[in-house]
C-alpha positions in Angstrom: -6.6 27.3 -28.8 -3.3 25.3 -27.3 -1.1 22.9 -28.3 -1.2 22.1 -24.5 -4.3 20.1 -25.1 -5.2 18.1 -28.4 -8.9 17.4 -29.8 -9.5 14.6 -32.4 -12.9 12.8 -33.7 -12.1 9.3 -34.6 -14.9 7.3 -35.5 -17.5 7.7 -33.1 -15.0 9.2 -30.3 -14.1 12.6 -29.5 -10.2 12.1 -28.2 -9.1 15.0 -25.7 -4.8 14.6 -25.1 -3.4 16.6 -22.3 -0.2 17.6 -23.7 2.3 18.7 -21.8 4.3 15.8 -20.8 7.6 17.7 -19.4 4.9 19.4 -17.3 3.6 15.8 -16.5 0.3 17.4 -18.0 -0.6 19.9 -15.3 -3.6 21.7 -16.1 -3.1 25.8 -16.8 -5.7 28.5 -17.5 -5.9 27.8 -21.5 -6.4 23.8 -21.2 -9.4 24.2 -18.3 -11.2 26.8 -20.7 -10.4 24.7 -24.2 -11.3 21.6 -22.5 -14.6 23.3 -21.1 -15.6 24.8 -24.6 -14.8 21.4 -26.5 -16.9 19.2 -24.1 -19.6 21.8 -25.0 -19.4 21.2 -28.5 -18.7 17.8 -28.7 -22.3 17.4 -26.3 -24.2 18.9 -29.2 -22.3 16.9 -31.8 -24.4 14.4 -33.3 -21.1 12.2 -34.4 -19.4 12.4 -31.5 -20.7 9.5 -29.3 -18.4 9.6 -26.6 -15.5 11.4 -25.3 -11.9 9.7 -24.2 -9.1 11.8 -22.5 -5.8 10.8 -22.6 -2.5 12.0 -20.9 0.9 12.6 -23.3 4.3 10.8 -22.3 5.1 8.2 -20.6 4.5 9.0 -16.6 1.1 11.0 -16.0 -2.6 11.3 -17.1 -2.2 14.6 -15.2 -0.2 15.6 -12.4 -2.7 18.5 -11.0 -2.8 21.9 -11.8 -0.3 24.9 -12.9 -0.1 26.1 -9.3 3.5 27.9 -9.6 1.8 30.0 -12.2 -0.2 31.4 -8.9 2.5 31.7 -7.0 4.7 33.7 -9.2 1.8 36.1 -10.0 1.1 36.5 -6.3 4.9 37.1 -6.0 4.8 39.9 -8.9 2.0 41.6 -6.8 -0.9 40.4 -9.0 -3.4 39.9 -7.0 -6.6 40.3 -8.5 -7.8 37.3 -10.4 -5.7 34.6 -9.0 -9.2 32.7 -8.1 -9.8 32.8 -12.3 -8.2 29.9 -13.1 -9.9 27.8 -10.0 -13.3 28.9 -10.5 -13.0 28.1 -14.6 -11.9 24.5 -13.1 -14.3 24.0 -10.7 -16.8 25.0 -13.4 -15.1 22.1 -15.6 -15.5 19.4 -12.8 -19.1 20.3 -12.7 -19.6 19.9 -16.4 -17.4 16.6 -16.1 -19.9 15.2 -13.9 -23.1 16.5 -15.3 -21.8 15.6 -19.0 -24.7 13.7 -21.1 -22.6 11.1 -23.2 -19.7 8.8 -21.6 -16.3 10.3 -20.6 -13.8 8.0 -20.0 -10.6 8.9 -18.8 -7.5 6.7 -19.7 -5.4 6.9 -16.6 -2.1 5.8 -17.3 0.9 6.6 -14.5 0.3 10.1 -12.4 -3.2 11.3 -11.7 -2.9 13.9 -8.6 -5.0 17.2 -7.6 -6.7 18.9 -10.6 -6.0 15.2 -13.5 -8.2 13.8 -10.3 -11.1 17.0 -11.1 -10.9 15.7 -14.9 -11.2 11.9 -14.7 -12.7 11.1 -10.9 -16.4 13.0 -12.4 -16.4 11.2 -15.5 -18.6 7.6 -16.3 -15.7 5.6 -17.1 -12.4 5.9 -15.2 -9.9 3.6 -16.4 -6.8 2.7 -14.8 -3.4 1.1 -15.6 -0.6 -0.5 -13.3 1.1 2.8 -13.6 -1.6 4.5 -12.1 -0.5 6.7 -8.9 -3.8 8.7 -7.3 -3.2 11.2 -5.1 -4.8 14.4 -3.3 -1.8 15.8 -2.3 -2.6 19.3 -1.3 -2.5 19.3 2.4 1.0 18.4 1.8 1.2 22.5 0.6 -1.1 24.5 2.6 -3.8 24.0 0.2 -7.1 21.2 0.7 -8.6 18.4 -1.7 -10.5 20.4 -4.5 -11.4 20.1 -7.6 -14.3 17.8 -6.5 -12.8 16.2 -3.4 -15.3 17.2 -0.9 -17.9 15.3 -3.2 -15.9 12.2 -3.7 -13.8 11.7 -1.2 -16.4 11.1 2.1 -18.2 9.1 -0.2 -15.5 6.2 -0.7 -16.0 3.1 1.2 -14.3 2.6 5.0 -13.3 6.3 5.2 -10.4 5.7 3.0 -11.3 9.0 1.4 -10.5 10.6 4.7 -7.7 9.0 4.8 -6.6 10.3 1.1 -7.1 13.9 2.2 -5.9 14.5 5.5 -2.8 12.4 4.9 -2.0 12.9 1.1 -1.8 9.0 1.1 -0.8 7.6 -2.6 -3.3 4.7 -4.1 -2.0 2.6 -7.0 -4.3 0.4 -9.3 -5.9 -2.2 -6.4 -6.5 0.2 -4.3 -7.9 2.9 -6.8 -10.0 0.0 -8.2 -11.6 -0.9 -5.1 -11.9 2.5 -3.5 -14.0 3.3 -6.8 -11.5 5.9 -7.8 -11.0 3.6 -11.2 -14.4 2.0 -12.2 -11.8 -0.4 -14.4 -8.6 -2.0 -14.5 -6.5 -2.7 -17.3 -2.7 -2.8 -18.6 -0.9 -0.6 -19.7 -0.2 -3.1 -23.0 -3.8 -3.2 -23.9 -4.1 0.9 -24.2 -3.4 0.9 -27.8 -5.6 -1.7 -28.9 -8.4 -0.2 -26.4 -8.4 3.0 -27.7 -9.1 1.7 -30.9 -11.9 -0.4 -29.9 -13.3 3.1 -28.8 -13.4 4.6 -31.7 -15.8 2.1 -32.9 -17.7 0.9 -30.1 -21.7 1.6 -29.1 -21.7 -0.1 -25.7 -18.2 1.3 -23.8 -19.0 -1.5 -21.6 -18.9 -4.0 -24.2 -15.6 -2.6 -25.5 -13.7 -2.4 -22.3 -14.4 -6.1 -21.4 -12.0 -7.9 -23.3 -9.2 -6.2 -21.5 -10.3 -6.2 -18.2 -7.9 -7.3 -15.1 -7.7 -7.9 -11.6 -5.3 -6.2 -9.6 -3.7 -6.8 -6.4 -4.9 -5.9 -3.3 -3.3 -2.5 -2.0 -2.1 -1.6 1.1 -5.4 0.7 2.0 -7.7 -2.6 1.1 -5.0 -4.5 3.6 -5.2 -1.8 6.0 -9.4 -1.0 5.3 -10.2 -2.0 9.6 -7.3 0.6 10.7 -8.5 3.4 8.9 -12.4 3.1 9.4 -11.7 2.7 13.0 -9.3 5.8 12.9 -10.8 8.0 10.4 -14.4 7.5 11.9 -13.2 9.9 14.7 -14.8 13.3 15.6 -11.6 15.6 15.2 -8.7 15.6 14.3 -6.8 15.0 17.3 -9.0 12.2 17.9 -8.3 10.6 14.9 -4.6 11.3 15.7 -4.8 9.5 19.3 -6.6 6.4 18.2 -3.6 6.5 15.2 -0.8 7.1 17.6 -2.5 4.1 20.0 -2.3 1.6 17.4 1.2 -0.3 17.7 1.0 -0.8 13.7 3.6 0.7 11.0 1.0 1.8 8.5 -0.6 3.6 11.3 2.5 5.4 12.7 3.8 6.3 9.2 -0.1 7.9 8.5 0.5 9.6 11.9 3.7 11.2 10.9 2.6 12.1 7.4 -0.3 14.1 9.1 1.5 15.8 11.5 4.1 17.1 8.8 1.2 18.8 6.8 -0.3 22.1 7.3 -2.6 22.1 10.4 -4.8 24.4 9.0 -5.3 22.4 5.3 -5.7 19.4 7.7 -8.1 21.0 9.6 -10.2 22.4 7.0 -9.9 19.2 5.2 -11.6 17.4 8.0 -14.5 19.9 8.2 -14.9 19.6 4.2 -14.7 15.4 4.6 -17.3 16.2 7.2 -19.5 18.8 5.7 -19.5 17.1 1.7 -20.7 13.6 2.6 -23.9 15.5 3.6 -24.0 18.0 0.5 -24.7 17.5 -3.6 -22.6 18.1 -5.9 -22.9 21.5 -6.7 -22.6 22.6 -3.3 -20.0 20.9 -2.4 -18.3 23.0 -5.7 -19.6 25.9 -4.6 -18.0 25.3 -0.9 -14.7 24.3 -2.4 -14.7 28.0 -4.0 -15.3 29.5 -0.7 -12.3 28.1 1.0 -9.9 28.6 -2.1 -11.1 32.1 -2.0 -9.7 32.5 1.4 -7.0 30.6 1.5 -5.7 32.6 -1.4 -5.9 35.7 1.5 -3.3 33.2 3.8 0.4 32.2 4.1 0.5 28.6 4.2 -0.8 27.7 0.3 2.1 30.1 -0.8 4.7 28.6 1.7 3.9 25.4 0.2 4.2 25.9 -3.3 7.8 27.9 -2.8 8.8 24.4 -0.2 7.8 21.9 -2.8 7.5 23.6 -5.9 10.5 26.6 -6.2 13.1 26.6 -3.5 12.5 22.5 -3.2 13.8 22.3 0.4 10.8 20.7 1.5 10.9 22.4 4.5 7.6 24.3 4.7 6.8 26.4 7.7 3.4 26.5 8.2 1.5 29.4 10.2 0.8 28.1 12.4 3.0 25.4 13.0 0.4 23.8 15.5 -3.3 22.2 15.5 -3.5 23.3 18.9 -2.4 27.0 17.7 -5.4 27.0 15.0 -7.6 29.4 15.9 -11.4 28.0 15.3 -13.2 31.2 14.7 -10.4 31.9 11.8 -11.1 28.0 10.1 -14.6 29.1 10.3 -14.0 32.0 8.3 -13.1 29.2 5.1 -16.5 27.9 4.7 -18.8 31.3 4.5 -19.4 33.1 1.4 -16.5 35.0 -0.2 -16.8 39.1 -1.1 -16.9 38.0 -4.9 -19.8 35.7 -4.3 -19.7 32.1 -4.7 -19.3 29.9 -7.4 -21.6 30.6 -10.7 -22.7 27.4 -11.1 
């Protein structure tokens, strides 16, 4: 076991806290496999009635996952099992959404990446005015896992497009209406909900009381712009009809898209297209096909030493181009890997 992550039974909840707030609560290895083992007791467990996961601190829920920990095991020439700790969290997110009692996740400030893959699968996903959603991984040569090719195509007006190709942020409204957050709350009513938890038979019932309505968000306000856009056929398509539009939120998604890596954008695209016709499962089992390559490639490691350890923020991506991407290498992402695919 870790002190990283925290189990309690209070009353009639099981309480998971993800605990490592200086880390803003980015998943590692241990917390995925704890996590995964607890839910599987706590399923069996006669007392336990319903599960709530929490975040430690003040800013995140859960910032994503331990991804320098890949990087500087890659670095030290350690190749062989850097897909371990992936497959063990897509594994999670599948048990997240197949789990047979409630899971409600109490999403309070920073929920990006792999805190998305342990809230976004559970019944009851409810979010504060601190909350801060993000898929941020194109942003680091990487693509929108841990679930994303299930969830994302499947929010309303292509907004999930959107999120993944662009990294684009979501705070409460948006979350809310996207269907990211299934309820809205403060942040002053956490306490005095979590308590109500511990005792309640109907989560429903519980969560009414504190119920709120947030403002609208700028992807609500923006909702026409982004169908029409993100409805496109490719990429560059969706660029053009972006870059024809004389409005500011569509030049700023422009120019966040063309900073990413072309080939996470590109793949992303392919997975936005390929999920919305897939189940679950295989749209896990897909995500574990492209991680397994893109752990073979340049750009996810150029991206975590940009952002994560030299923090220049001045990735260079291989290629540098959509136009340089060749097609019969993207295809090479979405076939099965040498290890198999996922053991779901």
């Amino acid at each position: 076991m870790t002190d990283d992550i925290l189990f309690e039974k209070r009353g009639l909840a099981g309480f998971v806290t993800l605990n490592r707030p200086k880390a803003l609560n980015a998943l590692n290895h241990a917390m995925v496999t704890a996590l995964a083992a607890q839910l599987e007791r706590w399923a069996e467990d006669p007392d336990v009635a319903h599960v709530v996961v929490t975040g430690a601190g003040e800013k995140a829920f859960c910032a994503g996952g331990d991804i320098r920990s890949i990087y500087d095991a890659r670095q030290a020439g350690q190749l062989d099992g850097l897909s371990a700790f992936f497959r063990d969290e897509y594994l999670l997110n599948a048990q997240i959404k197949a789990y047979p009692k409630s899971y409600v996740a109490l999403v309070d400030g920073i929920v990006m990446g792999g805190g998305v893959g342990v809230s976004v699968h559970g019944s009851h996903r409810v979010g504060t005015q601190k909350t801060l959603f993000a898929m941020p991984e194109t942003a680091i040569g990487f693509f929108p896992d841990v679930g994303g090719t299930w969830f994302l195509p499947r929010m309303p007006r292509r907004t999930g497009v959107y999120c993944a190709l662009s990294a684009g942020r979501m705070k409460q409204g948006d979350a809310l209406a996207t269907g990211v957050l299934t309820h809205a709350i403060d942040e002053a009513s956490l306490p005095d909900l979590e308590k109500a938890l511990e005792t309640a038979s109907d989560i429903g019932a519980a969560l009414a009381p504190y119920l709120v309505t947030p403002e609208k968000g700028p992807l609500s306000e923006n909702a026409d712009l982004i169908e029409q856009a993100f409805s496109a056929g490719s990429v560059e398509e969706i660029l053009e009809r972006l870059e024809a539009s004389q409005d500011a939120f569509a030049q700023k998604t422009v120019e966040a898209i063309r900073q990413k890596s072309p080939t996470s954008v590109l793949i992303a695209f392919e997975q936005m297209q390929r999920g919305a016709q897939l189940s679950f499962e295989e749209c896990m089992r897909l995500e574990y096909r492209i991680l397994c390559r893109i752990l073979q490639g340049v750009d996810f490691f150029e991206g975590i030493r940009a952002v994560l350890v030299d923090k220049d923020q001045d990735p260079k991506w291989t290629p540098s181009h959509f136009s340089q991407v060749d097609r019969a290498d993207l295809a090479s992402y979405f076939v099965e890997p040498t290890v198999g695919d996922l053991p779901l």
